[in-house]
Every structure is written in C-alpha cells, then in structure tokens.
DRENTORKOL-3810 file (N, C-alpha, C; in nm, 4 decimals):
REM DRENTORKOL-3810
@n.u->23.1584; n.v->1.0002; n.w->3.2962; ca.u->23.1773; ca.v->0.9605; ca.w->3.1582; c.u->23.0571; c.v->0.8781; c.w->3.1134
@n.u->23.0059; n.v->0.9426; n.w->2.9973; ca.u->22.8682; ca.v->0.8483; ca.w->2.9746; c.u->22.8964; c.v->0.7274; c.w->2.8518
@n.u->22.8879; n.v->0.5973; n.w->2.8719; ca.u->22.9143; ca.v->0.5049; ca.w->2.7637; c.u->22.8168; c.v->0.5088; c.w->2.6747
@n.u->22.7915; n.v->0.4905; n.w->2.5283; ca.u->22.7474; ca.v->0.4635; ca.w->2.4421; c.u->22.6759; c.v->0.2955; c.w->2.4614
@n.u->22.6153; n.v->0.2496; n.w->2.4043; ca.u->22.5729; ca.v->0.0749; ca.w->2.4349; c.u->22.6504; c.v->0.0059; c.w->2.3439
@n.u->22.7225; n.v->0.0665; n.w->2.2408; ca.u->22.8118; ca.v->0.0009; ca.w->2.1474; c.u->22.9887; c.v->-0.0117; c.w->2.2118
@n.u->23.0101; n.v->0.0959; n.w->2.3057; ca.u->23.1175; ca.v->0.1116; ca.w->2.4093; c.u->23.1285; c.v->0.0000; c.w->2.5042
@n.u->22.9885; n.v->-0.0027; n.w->2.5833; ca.u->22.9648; ca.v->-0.0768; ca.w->2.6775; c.u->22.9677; c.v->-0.2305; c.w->2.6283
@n.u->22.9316; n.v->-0.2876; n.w->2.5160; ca.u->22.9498; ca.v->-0.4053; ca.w->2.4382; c.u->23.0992; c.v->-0.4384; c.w->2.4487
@n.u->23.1386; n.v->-0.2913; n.w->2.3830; ca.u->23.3316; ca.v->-0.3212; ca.w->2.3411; c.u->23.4028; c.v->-0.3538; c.w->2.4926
@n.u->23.3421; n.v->-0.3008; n.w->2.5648; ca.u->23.4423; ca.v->-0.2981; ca.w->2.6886; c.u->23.4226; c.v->-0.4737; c.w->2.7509
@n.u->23.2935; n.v->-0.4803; n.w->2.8026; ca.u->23.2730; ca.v->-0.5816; ca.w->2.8290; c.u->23.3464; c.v->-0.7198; c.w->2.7606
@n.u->23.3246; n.v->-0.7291; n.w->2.5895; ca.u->23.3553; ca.v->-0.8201; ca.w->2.5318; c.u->23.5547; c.v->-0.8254; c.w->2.5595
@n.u->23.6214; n.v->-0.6897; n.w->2.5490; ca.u->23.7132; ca.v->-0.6952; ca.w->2.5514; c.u->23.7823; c.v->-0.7499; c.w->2.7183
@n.u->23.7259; n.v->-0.7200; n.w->2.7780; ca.u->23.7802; ca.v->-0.7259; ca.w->2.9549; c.u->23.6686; c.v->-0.8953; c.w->2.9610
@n.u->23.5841; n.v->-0.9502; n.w->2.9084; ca.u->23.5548; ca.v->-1.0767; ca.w->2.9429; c.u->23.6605; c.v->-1.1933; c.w->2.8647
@n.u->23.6861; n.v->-1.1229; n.w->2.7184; ca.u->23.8113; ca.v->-1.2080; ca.w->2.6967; c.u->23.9316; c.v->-1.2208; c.w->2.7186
@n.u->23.9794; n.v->-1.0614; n.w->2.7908; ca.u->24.0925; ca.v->-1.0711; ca.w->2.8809; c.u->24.1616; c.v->-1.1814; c.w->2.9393
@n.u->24.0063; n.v->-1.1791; n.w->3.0416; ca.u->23.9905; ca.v->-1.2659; ca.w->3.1663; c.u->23.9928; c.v->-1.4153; c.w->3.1266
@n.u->23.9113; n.v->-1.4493; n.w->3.0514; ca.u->23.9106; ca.v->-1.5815; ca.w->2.9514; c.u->24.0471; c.v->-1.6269; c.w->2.8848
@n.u->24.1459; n.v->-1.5354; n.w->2.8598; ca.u->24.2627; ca.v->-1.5852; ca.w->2.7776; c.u->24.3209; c.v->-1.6051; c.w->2.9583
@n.u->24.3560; n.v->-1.5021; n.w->3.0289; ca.u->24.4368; ca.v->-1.5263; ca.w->3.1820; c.u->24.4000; c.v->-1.6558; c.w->3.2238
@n.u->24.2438; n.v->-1.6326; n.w->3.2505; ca.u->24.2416; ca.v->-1.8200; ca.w->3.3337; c.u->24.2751; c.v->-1.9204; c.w->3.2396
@n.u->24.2645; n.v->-1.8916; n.w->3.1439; ca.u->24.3388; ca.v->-2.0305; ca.w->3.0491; c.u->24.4967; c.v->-2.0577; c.w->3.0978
@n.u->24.5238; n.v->-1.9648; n.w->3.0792; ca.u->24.7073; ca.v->-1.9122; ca.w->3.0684; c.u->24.6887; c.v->-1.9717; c.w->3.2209
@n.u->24.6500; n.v->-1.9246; n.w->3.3249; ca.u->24.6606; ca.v->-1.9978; ca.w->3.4867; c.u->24.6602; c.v->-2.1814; c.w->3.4196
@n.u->24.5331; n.v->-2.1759; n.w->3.3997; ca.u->24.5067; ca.v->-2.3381; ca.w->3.3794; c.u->24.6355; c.v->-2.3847; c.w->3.3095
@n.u->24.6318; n.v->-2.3647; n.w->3.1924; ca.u->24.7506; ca.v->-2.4589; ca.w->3.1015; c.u->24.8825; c.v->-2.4330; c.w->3.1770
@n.u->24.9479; n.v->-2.3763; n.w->3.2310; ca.u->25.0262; ca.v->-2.3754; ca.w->3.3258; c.u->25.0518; c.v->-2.4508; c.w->3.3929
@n.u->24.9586; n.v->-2.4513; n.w->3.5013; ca.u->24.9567; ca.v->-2.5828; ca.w->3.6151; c.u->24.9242; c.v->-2.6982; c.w->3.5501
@n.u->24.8688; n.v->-2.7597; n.w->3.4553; ca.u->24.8765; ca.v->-2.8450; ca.w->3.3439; c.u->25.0336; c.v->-2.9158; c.w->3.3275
@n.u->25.0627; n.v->-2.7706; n.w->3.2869; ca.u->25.2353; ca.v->-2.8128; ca.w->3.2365; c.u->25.2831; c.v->-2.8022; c.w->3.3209
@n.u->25.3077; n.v->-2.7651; n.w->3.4528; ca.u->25.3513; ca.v->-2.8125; ca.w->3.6169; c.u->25.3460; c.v->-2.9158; c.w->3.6567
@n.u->25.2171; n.v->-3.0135; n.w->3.6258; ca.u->25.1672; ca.v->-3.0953; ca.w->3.7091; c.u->25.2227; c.v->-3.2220; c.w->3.6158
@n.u->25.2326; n.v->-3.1744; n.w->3.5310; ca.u->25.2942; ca.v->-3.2751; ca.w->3.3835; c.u->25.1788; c.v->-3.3931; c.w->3.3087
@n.u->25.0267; n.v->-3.3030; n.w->3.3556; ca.u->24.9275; ca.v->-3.3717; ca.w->3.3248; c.u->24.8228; c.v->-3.2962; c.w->3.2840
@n.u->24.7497; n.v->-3.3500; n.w->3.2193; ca.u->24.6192; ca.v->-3.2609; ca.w->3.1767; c.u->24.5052; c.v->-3.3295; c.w->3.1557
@n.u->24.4450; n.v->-3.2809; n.w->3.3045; ca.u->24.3229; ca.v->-3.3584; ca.w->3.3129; c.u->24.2141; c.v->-3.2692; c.w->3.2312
@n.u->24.2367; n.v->-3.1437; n.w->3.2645; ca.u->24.1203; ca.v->-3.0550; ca.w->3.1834; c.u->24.0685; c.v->-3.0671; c.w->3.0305
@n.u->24.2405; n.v->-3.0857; n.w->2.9558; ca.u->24.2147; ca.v->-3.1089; ca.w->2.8097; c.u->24.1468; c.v->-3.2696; c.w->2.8091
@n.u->24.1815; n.v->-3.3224; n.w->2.8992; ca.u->24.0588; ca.v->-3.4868; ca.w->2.8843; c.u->23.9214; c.v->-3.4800; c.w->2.9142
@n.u->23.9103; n.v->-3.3902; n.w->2.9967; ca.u->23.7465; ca.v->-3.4120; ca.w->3.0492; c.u->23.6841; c.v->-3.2773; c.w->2.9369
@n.u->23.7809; n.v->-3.2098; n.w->2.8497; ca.u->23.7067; ca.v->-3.1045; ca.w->2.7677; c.u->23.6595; c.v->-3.2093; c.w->2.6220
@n.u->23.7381; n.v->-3.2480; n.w->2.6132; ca.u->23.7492; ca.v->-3.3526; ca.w->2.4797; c.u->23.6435; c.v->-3.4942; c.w->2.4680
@n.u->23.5970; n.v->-3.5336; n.w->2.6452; ca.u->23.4767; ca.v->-3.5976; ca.w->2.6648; c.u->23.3617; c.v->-3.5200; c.w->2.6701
@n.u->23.3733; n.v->-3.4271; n.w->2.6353; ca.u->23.2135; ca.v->-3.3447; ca.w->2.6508; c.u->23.1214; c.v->-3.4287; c.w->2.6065
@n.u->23.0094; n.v->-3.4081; n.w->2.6637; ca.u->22.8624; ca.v->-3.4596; ca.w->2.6053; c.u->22.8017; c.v->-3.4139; c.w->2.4792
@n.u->22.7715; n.v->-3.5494; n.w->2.4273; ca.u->22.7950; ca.v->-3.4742; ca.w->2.2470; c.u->22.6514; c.v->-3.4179; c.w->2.2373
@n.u->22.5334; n.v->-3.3909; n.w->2.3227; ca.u->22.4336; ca.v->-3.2737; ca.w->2.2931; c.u->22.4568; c.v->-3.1396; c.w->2.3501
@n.u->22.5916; n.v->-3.1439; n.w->2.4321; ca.u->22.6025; ca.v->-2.9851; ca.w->2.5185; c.u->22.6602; c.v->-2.8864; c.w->2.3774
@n.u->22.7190; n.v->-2.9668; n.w->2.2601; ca.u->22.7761; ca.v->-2.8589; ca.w->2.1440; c.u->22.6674; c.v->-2.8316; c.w->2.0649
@n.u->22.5648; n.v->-2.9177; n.w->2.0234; ca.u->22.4542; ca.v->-2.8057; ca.w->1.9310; c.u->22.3673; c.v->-2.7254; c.w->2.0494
@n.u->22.3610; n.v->-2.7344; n.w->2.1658; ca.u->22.3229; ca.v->-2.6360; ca.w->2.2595; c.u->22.3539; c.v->-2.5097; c.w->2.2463
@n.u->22.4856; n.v->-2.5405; n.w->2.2615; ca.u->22.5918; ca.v->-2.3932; ca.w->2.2727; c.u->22.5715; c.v->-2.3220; c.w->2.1185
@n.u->22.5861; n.v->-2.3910; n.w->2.0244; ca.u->22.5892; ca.v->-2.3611; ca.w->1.9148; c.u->22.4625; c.v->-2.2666; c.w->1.8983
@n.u->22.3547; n.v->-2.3459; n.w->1.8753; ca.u->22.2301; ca.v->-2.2649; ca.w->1.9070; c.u->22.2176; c.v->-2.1380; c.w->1.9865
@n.u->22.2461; n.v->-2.1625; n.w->2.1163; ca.u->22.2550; ca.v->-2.0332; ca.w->2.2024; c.u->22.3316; c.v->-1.9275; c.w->2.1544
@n.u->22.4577; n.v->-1.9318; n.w->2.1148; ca.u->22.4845; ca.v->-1.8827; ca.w->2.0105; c.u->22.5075; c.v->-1.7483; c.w->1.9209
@n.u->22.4428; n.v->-1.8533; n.w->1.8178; ca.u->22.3766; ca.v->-1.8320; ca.w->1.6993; c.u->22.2294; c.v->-1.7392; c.w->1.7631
@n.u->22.1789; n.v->-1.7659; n.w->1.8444; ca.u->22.0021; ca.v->-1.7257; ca.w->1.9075; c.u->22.0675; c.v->-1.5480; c.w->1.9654
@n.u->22.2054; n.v->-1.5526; n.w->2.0379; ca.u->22.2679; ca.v->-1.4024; ca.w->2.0724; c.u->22.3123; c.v->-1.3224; c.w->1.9783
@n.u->22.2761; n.v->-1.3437; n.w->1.8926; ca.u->22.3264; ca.v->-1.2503; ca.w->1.7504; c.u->22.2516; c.v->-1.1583; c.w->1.6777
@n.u->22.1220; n.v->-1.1668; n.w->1.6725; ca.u->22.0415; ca.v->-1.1291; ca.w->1.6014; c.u->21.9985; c.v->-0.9828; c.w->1.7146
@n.u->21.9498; n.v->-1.0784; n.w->1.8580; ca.u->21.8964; ca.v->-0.9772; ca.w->1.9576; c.u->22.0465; c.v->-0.8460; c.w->1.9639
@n.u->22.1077; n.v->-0.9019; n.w->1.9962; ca.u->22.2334; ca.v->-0.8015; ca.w->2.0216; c.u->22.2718; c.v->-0.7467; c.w->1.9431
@n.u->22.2868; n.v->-0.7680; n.w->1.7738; ca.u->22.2343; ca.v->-0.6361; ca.w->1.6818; c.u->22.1709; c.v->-0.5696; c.w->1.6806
@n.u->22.0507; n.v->-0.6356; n.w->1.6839; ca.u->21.9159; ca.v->-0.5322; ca.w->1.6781; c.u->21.9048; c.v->-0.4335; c.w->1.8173
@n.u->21.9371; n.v->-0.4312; n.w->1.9068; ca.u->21.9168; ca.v->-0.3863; ca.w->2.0070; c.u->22.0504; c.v->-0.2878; c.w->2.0509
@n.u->22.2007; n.v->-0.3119; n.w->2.0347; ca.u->22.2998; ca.v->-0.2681; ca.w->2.0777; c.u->22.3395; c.v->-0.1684; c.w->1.9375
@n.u->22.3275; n.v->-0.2188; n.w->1.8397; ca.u->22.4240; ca.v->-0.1411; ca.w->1.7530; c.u->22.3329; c.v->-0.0675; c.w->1.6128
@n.u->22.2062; n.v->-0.0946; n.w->1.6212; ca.u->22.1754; ca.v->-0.0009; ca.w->1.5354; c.u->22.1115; c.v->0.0996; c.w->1.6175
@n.u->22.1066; n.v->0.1872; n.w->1.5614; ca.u->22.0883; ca.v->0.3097; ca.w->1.6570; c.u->21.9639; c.v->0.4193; c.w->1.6350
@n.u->21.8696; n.v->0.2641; n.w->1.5422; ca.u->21.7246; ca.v->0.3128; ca.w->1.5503; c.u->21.6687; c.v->0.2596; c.w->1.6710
@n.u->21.7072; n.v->0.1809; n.w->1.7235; ca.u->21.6829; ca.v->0.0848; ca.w->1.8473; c.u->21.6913; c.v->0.1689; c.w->1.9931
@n.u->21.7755; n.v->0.3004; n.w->1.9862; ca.u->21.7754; ca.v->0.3711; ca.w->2.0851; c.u->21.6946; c.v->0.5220; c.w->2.0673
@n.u->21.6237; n.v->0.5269; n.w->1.9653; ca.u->21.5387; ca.v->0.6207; ca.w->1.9226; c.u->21.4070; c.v->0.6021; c.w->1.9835
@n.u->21.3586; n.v->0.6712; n.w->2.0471; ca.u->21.2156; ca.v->0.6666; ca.w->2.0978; c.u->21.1204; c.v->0.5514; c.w->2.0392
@n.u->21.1541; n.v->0.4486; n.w->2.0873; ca.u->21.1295; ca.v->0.3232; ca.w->2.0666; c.u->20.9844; c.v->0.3092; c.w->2.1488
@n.u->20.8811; n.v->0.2847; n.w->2.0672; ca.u->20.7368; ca.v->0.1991; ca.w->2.1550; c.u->20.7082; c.v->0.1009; c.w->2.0800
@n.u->20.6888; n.v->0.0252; n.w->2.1754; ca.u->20.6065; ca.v->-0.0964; ca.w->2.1164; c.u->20.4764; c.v->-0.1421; c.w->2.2468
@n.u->20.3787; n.v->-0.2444; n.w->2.1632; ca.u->20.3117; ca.v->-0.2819; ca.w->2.3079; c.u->20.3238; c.v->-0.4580; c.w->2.2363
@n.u->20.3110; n.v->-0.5266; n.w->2.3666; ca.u->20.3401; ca.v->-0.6313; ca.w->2.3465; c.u->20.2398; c.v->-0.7144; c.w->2.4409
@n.u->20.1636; n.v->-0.7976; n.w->2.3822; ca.u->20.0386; ca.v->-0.8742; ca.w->2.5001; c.u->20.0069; c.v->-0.7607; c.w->2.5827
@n.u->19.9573; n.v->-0.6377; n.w->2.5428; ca.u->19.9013; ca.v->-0.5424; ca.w->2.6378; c.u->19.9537; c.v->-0.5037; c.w->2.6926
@n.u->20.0764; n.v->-0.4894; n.w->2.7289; ca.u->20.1385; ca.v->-0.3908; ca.w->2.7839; c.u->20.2061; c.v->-0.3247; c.w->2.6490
@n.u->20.2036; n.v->-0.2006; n.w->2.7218; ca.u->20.2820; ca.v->-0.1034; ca.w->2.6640; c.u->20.4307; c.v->-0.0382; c.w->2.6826
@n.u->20.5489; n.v->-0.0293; n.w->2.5709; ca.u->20.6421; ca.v->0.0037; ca.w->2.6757; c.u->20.7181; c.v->0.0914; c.w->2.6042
@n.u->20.7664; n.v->0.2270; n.w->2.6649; ca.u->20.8325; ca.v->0.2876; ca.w->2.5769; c.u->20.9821; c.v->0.3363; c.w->2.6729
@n.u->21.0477; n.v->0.4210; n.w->2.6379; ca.u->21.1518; ca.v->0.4871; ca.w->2.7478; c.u->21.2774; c.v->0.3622; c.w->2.7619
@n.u->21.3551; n.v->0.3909; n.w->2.8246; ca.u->21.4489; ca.v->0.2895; ca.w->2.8432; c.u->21.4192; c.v->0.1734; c.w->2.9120
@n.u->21.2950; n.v->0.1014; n.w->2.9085; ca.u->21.2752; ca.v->-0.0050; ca.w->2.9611; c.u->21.2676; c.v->-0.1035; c.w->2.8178
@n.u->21.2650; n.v->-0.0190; n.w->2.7211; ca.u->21.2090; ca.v->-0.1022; ca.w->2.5874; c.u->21.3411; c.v->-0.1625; c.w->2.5034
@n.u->21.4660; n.v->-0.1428; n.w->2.4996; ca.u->21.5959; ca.v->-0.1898; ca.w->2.4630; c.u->21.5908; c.v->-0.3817; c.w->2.5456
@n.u->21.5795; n.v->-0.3327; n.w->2.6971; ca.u->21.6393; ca.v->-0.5272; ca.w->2.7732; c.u->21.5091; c.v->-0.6158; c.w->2.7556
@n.u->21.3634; n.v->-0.5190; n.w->2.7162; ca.u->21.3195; ca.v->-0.5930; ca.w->2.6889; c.u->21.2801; c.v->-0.6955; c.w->2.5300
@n.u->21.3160; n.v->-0.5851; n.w->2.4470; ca.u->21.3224; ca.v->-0.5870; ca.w->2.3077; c.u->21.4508; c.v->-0.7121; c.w->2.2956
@n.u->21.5500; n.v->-0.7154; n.w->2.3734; ca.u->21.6466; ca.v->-0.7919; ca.w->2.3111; c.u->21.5934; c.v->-0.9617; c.w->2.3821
@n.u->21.4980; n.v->-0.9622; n.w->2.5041; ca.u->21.4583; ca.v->-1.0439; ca.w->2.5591; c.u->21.3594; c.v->-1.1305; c.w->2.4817
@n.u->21.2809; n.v->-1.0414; n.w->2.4010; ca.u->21.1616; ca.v->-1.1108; ca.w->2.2726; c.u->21.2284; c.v->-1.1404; c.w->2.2047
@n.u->21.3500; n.v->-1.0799; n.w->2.1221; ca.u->21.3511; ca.v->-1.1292; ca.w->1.9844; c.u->21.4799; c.v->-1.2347; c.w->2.0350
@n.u->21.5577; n.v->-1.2738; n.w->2.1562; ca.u->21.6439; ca.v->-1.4067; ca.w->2.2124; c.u->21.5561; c.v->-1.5098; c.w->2.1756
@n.u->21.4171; n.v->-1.4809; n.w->2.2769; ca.u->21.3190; ca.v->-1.6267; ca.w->2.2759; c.u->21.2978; c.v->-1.5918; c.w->2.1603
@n.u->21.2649; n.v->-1.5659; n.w->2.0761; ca.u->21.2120; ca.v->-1.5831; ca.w->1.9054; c.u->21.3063; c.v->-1.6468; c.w->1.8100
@n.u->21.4620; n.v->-1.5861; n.w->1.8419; ca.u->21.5272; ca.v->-1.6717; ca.w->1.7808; c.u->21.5832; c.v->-1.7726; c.w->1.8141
@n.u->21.5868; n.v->-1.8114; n.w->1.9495; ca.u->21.6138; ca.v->-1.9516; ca.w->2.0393; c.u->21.5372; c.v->-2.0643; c.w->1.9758
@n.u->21.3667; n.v->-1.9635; n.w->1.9675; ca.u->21.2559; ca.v->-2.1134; ca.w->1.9570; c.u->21.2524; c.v->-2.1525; c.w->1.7779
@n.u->21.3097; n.v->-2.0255; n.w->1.7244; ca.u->21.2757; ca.v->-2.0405; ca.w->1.6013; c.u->21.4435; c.v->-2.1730; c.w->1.5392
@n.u->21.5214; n.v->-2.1792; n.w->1.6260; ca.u->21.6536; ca.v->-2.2508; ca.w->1.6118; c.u->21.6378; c.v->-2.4008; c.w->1.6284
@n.u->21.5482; n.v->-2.4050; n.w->1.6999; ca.u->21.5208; ca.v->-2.5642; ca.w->1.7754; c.u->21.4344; c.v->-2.5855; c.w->1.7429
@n.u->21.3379; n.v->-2.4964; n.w->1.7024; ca.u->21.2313; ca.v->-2.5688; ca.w->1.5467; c.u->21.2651; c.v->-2.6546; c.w->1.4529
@n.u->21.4153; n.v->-2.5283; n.w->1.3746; ca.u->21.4311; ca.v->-2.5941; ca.w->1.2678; c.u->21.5426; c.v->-2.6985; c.w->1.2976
@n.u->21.5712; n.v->-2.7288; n.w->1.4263; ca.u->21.6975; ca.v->-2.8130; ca.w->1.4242; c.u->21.6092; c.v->-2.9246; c.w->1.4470
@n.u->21.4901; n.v->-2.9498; n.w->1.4989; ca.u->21.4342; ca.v->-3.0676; ca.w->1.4960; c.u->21.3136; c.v->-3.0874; c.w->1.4191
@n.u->21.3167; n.v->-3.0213; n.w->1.3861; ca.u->21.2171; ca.v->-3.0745; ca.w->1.2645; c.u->21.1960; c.v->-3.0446; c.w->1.1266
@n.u->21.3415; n.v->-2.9710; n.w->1.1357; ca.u->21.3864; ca.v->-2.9294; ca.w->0.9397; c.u->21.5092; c.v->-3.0251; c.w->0.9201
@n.u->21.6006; n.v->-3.0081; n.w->0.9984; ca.u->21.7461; ca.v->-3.1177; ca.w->1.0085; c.u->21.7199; c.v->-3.2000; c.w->1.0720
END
C-alpha cells in the first residue's frame, strides 16, 4: 500500500494523539488513585521561558510542513541548489522542510527579541 505524504501526516498525527490522550487517561487515573496530583503541580510550575519556546517552535512547524507535505507542487520535480550543492529527486522534500524550519525558527526569535 503506497501512502500519500498528506496520509502519512494524517496517520501519524492521528495515532500520536491517540497515544497522547491514553497516557494522559493512565496518568490522571493514578492521580485519582493516589488521591494526589503531583503532575498537575509540577505542570503548573513550569518555567516561565519553556512556553514562548514551545510557542515559537510551534508556530516555526507550520509553515515548513505546509510547504513541503501538502501542497503538491512540492512533490513535483522539485530542484533547487542551495550553497552549491545541488539537489533534486526525493532528497529535496526533508531537506526543503529543514531550510525553511531554520528560516522560520530564526526569523521568530528575531522578531521576538528585537521587535516585541
């Protein structure tokens, strides 16, 4: 069976949040077993720079993973050359989504420190 990259997105996203709602459902459980909840305390102390991190990171997976997964000029005989190398064939999709991550990572923490 051959997946599509828009399939392979769906599946993944769907079977990683599966898994993400179950271990919760485990956790809050033994929570309410234990008649305590240490997890919801030490989630609620988070370190207040680990949330515009995440936020950023993000926000920085959105752009690459459009451009690369779901339009479907992106899987069309794609070349580009980049600092001298050249790259075409299916090597040019993980790397294409790898440039434009760092582009929009660096372009995020630009403006978060020195526009806001």
């Amino acid at each position: 069976m051959k997946m599509t990259p828009k399939q392979l997105v769906s599946w993944t996203l769907a079977i990683g949040f599966a898994l993400l709602l179950g271990f919760a459902g485990v956790c809050l459980s033994y929570d309410v077993w234990i008649a305590d909840f240490p997890r919801l305390r030490a989630f609620l102390n988070v370190d207040s720079k680990l949330i515009p991190v995440l936020i950023i990171l993000i926000i920085a997976l959105l752009p690459p993973t459009f451009v690369v997964f779901l339009l479907p000029s992106s899987r069309e005989r794609v070349e580009f050359s980049f600092l001298g190398m050249k790259l075409k064939g299916p090597a040019v999709p993980p790397v294409l989504w790898a440039l434009i991550f760092l582009a929009s990572a660096f372009f995020l923490v630009v403006v978060r420190r020195y526009v806001l």
